[in-house]
DODRENNU-686407 format. One record per residue (C-alpha): residue number from 1; residue in three letters; x, y, z. Coordinates in Angstrom, 3 decimals. Each point is the difference from the previous one (the first is absolute). Layout:
BEGIN
n	res	px	py	pz
NUM	ALA	X	Y	Z
...
This chain:
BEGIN
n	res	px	py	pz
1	UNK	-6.157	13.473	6.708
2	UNK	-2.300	-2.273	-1.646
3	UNK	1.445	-1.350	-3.522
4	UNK	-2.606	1.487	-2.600
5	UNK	-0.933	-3.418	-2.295
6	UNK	-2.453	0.109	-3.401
7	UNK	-3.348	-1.867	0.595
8	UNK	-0.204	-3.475	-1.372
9	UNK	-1.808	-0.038	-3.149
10	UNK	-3.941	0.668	-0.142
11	UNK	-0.162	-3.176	-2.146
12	UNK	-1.162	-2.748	2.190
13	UNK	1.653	-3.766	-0.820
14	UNK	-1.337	-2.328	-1.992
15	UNK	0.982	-3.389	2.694
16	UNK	0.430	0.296	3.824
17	UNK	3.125	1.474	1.246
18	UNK	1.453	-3.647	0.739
19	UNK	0.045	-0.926	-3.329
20	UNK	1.915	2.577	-1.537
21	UNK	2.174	-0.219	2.661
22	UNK	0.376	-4.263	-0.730
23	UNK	1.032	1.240	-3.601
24	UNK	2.199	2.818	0.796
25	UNK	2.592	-3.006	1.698
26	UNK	-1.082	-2.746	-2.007
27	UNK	0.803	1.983	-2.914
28	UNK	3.151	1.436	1.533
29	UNK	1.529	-3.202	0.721
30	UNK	-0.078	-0.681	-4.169
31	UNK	1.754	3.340	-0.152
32	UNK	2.485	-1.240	2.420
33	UNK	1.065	-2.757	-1.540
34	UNK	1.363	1.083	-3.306
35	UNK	1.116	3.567	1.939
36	UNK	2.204	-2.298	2.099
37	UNK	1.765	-1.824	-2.260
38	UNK	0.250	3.788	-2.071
39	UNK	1.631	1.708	2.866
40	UNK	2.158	-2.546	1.617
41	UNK	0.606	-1.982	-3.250
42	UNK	1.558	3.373	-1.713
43	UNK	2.260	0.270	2.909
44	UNK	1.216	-3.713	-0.014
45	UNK	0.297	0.253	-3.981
46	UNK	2.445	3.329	0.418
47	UNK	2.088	-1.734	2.250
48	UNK	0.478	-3.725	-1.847
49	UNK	0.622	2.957	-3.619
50	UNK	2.879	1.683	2.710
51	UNK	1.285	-3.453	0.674
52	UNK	-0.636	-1.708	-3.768
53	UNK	3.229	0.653	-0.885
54	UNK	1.809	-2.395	2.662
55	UNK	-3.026	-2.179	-0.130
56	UNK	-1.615	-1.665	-2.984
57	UNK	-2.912	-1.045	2.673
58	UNK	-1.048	3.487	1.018
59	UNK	0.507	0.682	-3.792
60	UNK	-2.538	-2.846	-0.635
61	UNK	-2.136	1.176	2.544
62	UNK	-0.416	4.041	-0.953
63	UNK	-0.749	-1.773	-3.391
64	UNK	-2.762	-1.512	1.268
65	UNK	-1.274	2.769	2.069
66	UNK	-0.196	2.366	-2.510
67	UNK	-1.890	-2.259	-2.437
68	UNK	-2.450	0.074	2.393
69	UNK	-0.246	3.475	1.241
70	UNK	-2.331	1.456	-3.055
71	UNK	-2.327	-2.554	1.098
72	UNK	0.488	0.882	3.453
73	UNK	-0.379	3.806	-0.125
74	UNK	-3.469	-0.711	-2.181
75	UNK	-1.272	-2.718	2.887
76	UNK	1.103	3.155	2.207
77	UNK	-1.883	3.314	-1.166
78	UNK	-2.682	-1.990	-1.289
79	UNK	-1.042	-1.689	3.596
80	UNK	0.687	3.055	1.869
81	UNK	-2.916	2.137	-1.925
82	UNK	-2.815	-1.722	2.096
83	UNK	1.582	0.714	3.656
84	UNK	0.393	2.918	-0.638
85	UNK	-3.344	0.688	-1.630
86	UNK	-0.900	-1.945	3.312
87	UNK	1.477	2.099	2.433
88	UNK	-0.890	3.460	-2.110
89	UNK	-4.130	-1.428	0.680
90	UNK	0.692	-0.750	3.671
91	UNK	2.754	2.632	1.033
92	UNK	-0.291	2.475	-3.146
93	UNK	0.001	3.608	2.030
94	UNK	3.262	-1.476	1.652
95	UNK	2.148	-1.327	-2.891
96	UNK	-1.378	3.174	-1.712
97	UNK	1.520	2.472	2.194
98	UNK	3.227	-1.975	0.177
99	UNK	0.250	-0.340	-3.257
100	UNK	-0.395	3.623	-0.205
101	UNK	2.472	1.025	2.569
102	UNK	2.261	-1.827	-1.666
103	UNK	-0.178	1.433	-2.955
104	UNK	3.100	-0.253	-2.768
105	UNK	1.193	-3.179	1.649
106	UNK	-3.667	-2.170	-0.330
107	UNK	0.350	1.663	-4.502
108	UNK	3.244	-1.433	-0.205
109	UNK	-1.085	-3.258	0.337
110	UNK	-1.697	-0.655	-3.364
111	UNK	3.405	1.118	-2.046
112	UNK	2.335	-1.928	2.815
113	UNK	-1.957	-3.245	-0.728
114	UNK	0.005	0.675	-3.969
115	UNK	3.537	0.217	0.250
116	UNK	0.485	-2.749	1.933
117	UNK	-2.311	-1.972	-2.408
118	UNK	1.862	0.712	-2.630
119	UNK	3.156	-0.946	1.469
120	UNK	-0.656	-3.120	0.495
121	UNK	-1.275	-0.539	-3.496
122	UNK	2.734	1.414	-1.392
123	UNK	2.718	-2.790	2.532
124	UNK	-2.902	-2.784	-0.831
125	UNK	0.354	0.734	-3.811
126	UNK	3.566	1.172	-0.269
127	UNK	1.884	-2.403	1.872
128	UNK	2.685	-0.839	-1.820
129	UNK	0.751	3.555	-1.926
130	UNK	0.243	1.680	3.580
131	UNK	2.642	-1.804	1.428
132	UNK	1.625	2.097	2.744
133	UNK	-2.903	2.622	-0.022
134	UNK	-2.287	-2.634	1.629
135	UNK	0.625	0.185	3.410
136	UNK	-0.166	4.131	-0.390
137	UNK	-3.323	-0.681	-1.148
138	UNK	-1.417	-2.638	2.155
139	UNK	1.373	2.179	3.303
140	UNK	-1.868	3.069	-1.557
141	UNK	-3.016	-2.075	-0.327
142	UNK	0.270	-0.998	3.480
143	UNK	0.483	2.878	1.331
144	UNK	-2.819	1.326	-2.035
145	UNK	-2.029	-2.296	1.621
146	UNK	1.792	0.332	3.606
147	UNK	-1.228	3.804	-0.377
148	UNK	-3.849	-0.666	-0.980
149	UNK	-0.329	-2.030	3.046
150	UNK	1.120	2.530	2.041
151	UNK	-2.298	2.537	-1.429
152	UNK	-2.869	-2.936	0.648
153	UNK	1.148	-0.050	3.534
154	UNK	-0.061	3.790	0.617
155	UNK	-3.670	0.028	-1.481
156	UNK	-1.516	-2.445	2.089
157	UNK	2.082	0.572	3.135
158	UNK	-1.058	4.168	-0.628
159	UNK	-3.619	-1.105	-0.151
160	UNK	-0.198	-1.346	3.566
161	UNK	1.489	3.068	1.609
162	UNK	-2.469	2.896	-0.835
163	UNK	1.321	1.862	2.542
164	UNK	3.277	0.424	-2.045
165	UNK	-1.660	1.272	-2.599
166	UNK	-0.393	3.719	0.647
167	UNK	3.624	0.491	0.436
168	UNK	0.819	-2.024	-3.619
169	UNK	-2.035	2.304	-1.546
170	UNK	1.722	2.919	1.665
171	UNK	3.598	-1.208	-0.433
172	UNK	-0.764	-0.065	-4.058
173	UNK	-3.313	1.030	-1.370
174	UNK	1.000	0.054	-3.368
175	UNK	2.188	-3.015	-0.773
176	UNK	-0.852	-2.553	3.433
177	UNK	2.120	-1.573	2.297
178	UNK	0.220	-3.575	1.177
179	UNK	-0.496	-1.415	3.495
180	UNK	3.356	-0.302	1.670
181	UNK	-0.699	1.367	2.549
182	UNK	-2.427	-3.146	1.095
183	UNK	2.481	-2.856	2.332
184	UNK	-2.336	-2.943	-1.959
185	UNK	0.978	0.750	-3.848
186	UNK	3.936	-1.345	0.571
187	UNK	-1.158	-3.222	1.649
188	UNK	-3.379	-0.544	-1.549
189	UNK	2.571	0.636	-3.773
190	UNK	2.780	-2.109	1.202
191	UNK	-2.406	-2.959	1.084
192	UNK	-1.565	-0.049	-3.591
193	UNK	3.156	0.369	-1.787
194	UNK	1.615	-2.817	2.055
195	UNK	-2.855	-1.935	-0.005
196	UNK	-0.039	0.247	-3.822
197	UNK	3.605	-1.427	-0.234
198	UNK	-1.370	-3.122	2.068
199	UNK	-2.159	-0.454	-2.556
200	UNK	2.018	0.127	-2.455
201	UNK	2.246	-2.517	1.135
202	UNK	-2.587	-2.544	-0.154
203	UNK	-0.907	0.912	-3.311
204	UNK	3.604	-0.642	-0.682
205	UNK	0.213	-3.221	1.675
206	UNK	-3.581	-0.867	-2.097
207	UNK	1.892	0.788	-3.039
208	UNK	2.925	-2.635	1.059
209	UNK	-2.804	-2.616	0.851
210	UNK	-1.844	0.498	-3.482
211	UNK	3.641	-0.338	-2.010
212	UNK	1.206	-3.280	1.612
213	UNK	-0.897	-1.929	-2.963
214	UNK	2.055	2.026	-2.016
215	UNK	2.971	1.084	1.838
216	UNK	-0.021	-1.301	3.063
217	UNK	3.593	1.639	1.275
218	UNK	-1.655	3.132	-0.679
219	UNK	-2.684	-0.622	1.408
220	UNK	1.439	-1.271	3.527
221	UNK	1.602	3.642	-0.149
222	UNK	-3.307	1.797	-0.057
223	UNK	-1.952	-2.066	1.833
224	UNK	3.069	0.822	2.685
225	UNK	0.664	3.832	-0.443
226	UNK	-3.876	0.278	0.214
227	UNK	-0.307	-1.598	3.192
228	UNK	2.685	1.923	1.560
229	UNK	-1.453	3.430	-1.316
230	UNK	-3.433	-1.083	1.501
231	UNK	1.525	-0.947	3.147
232	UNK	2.529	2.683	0.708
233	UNK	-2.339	2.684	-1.024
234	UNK	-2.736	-1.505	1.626
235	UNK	2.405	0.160	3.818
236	UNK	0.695	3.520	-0.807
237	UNK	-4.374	0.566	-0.803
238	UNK	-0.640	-0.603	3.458
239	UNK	2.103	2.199	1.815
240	UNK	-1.197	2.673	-2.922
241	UNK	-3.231	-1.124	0.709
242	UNK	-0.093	0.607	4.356
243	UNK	1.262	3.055	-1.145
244	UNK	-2.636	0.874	-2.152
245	UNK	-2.574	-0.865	3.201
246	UNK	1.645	2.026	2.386
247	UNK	-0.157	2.733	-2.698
248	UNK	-3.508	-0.111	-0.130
249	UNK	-2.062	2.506	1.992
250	UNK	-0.687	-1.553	3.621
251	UNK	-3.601	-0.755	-0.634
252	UNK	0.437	-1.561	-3.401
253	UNK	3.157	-2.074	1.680
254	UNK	-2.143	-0.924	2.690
255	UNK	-2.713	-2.213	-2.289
256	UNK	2.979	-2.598	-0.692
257	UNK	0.752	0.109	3.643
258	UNK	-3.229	-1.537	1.528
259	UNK	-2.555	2.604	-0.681
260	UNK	-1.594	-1.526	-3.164
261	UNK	0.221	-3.452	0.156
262	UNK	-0.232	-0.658	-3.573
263	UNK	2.538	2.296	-0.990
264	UNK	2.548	-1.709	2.846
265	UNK	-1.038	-3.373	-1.019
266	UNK	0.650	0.785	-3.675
267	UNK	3.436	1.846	1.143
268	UNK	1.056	-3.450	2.363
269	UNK	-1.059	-2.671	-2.903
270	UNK	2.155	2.295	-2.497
271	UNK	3.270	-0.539	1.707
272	UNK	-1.001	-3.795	0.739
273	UNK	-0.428	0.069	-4.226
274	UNK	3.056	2.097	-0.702
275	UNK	2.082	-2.713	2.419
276	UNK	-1.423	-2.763	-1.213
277	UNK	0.970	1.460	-3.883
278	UNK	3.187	0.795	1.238
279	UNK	0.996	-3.277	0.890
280	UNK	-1.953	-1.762	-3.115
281	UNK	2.564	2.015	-2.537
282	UNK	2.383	-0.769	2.379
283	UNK	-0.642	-3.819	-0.275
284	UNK	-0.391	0.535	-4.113
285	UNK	3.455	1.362	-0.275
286	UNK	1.532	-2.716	1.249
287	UNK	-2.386	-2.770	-1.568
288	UNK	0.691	-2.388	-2.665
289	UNK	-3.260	0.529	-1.422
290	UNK	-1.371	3.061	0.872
291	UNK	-3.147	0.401	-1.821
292	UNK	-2.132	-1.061	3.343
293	UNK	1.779	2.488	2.705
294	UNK	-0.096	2.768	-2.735
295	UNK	-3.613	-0.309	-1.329
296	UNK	-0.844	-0.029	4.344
297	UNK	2.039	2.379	0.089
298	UNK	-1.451	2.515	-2.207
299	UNK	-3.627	-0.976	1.113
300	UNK	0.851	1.460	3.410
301	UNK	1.429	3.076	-1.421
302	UNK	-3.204	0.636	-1.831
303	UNK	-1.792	-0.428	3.475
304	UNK	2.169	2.754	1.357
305	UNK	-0.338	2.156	-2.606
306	UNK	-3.758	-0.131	0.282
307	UNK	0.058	0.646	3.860
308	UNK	2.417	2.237	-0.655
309	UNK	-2.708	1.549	-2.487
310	UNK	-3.029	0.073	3.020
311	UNK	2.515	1.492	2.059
312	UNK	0.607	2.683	-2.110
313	UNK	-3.833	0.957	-0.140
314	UNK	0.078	-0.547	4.229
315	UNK	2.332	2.391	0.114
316	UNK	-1.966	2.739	-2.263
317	UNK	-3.097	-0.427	1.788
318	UNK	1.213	0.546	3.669
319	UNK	2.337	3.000	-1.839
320	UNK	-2.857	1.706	-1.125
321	UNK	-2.896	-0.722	2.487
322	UNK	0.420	3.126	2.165
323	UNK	-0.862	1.665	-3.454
324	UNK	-2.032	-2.320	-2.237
325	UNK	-2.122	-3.576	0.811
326	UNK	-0.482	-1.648	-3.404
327	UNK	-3.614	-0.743	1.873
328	UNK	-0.962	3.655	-0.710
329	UNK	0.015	-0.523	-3.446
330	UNK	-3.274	-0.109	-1.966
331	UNK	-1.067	-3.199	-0.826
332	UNK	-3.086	-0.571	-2.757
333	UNK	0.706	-3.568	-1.542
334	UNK	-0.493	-0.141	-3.711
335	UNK	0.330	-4.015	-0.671
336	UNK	-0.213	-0.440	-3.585
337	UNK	2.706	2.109	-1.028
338	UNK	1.940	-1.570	2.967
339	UNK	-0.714	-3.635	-1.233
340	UNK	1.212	1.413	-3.418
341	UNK	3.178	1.263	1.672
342	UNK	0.366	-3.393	1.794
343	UNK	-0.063	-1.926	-3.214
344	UNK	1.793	1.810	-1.892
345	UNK	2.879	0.006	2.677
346	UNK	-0.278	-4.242	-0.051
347	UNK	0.609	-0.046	-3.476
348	UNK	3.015	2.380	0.217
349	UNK	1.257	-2.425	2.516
350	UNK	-0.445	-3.165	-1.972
351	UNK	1.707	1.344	-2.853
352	UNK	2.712	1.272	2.201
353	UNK	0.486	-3.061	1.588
354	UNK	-0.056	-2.051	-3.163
355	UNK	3.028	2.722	-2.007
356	UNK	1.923	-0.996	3.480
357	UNK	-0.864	-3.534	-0.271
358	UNK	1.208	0.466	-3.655
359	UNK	2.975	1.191	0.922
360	UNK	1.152	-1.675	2.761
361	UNK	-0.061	-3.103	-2.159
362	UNK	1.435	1.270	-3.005
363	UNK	3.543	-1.701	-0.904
364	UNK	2.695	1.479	1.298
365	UNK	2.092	2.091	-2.893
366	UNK	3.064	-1.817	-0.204
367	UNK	2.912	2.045	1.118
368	UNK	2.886	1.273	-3.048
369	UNK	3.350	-0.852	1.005
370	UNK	1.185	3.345	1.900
């Protein structure tokens, strides 16, 4: 039985299809950033509150972590709007009907992340009057978190399988049911989650590098703990990660395998990256100085990330092209509202890049005596 999916919308776009698809990653890859160092960075700053006690490092550390998060979690929502506008112009009668299907679980999102928000104001704000209710409220916030992107994952891993969808709707009309059912969503979950700890670590082991002048103890300690986080999580990514291919439905598997050659390319220079990383943090760990290995370092994570990114879209194309070819859309260019769009989005960037500039050379707070 053929899976019954909406129409795309009547309302042809304004740029050719390549374009919006350009944005949709380019603009996904600034979402990934800060969502990274969200998702993994909550985890790491649970576990240095569990072990804060024993520890006045990982005490320092969760500090530092959660003065951060607000910032963070804003970097966060705000750069994920425009993907998923993105994919809603490209993909819109598929992320509609998953969203539908699912239901209660895509509404709960809003109030999870308010919560979560709100939590880490409160541990950013009320340090010290906490105390022991800190790492309570940091793990809920994780968890918070930990939850969302699951819901994410179900969403877009529903979307690609419309024939699923019939029996969602039939197993609960009224209140939606997620996609367990689909062999992808534990991988494809488990290699973002991960992959957001790795992250994290080198944000951790940036934070050492950028407090040497002031504590430089400290700072060997981070700069450390970070690497190892980036590099153990990173060994245990890749086996996550086969097992996310294999997962895959033969003929999407089969574009990494030889079939597309961009898409195996892309898959081949990845691992030569994610090596090559490995070994850089590696090398920083054990530095005296390790500003050069870690800044190398990080640049090569950023690479992955973004071929992780065109990857992602590889995937959704050959998952939904016995259903949908973004070349059927309707194209009728409309370039002076574009070149508005275009402009405007430079300026957002500039500014963005200069409050990052800003503070990435702001002084370092100095630390109270814990």
């Amino acid at each position: 039985m053929e899976p019954l999916i909406p129409a795309p919308d009547v309302l042809p776009l304004p740029a050719p299809v390549w374009v919006f698809e350009v944005l949709l990653v380019f603009t996904f890859i600034l979402h990934l950033v800060p969502m990274n160092l969200l998702f993994g960075g909550g985890l790491l700053a649970a576990i240095s509150h569990m072990r804060a006690g024993k520890d006045k490092n990982h005490l320092r550390l969760a500090k530092r972590l959660s003065e951060l998060f607000p910032i963070v979690i804003a970097f966060t929502v705000t750069l994920g709007v425009a993907p998923l506008l993105f994919v809603q112009v490209l993909y819109g009668q598929f992320v509609y009907s998953s969203s539908i299907l699912m239901a209660n679980a895509w509404f709960f999102v809003i109030p999870a992340l308010i919560v979560a928000y709100y939590l880490a104001y409160l541990v950013r704000f009320k340090w010290d009057a906490l105390g022991g209710m800190r790492a309570g409220l940091v793990w809920t916030m994780a968890i918070i978190v930990a939850v969302i992107g699951f819901i994410y994952s179900n969403n877009f891993s529903l979307m690609l399988r419309p024939d699923t969808w019939a029996r969602h709707y039939f197993a609960d009309p009224a209140s939606g049911s997620l996609n367990w059912s689909d062999p992808a969503l534990y991988p494809r979950y488990l290699h973002m989650l991960v992959g957001a700890v790795a992250v994290a670590g080198v944000w951790i082991l940036i934070l050492g590098v950028r407090r040497r002048s002031g504590d430089v103890e400290w700072s060997n300690w981070a700069v450390q703990y970070g690497a190892r986080m980036f590099m153990h999580a990173t060994l245990l990514n890749i086996l996550i990660g086969f097992w996310f291919l294999v997962a895959l439905p033969k003929n999407v598997m089969m574009i990494f395998m030889g079939q597309n050659i961009a898409a195996t390319i892309i898959l081949f220079v990845s691992l030569i990256m994610t090596a090559a990383a490995w070994m850089l943090m590696n090398k920083a760990s054990r530095a005296t100085d390790p500003r050069k290995p870690a800044i190398a370092g990080a640049a090569h994570v950023l690479a992955i990330l973004i071929f992780m990114a065109i990857m992602r879209q590889q995937v959704r194309t050959a998952s939904l092209e016995p259903y949908f070819r973004l070349d059927d859309l309707a194209v009728e260019p409309q370039w002076g509202p574009f070149a508005m769009f275009a402009g405007t989005l430079v300026v957002g960037l500039a500014a963005l890049a200069w409050l990052i500039k800003v503070a990435l050379w702001a002084k370092p707070v100095p630390d109270s005596e814990s």
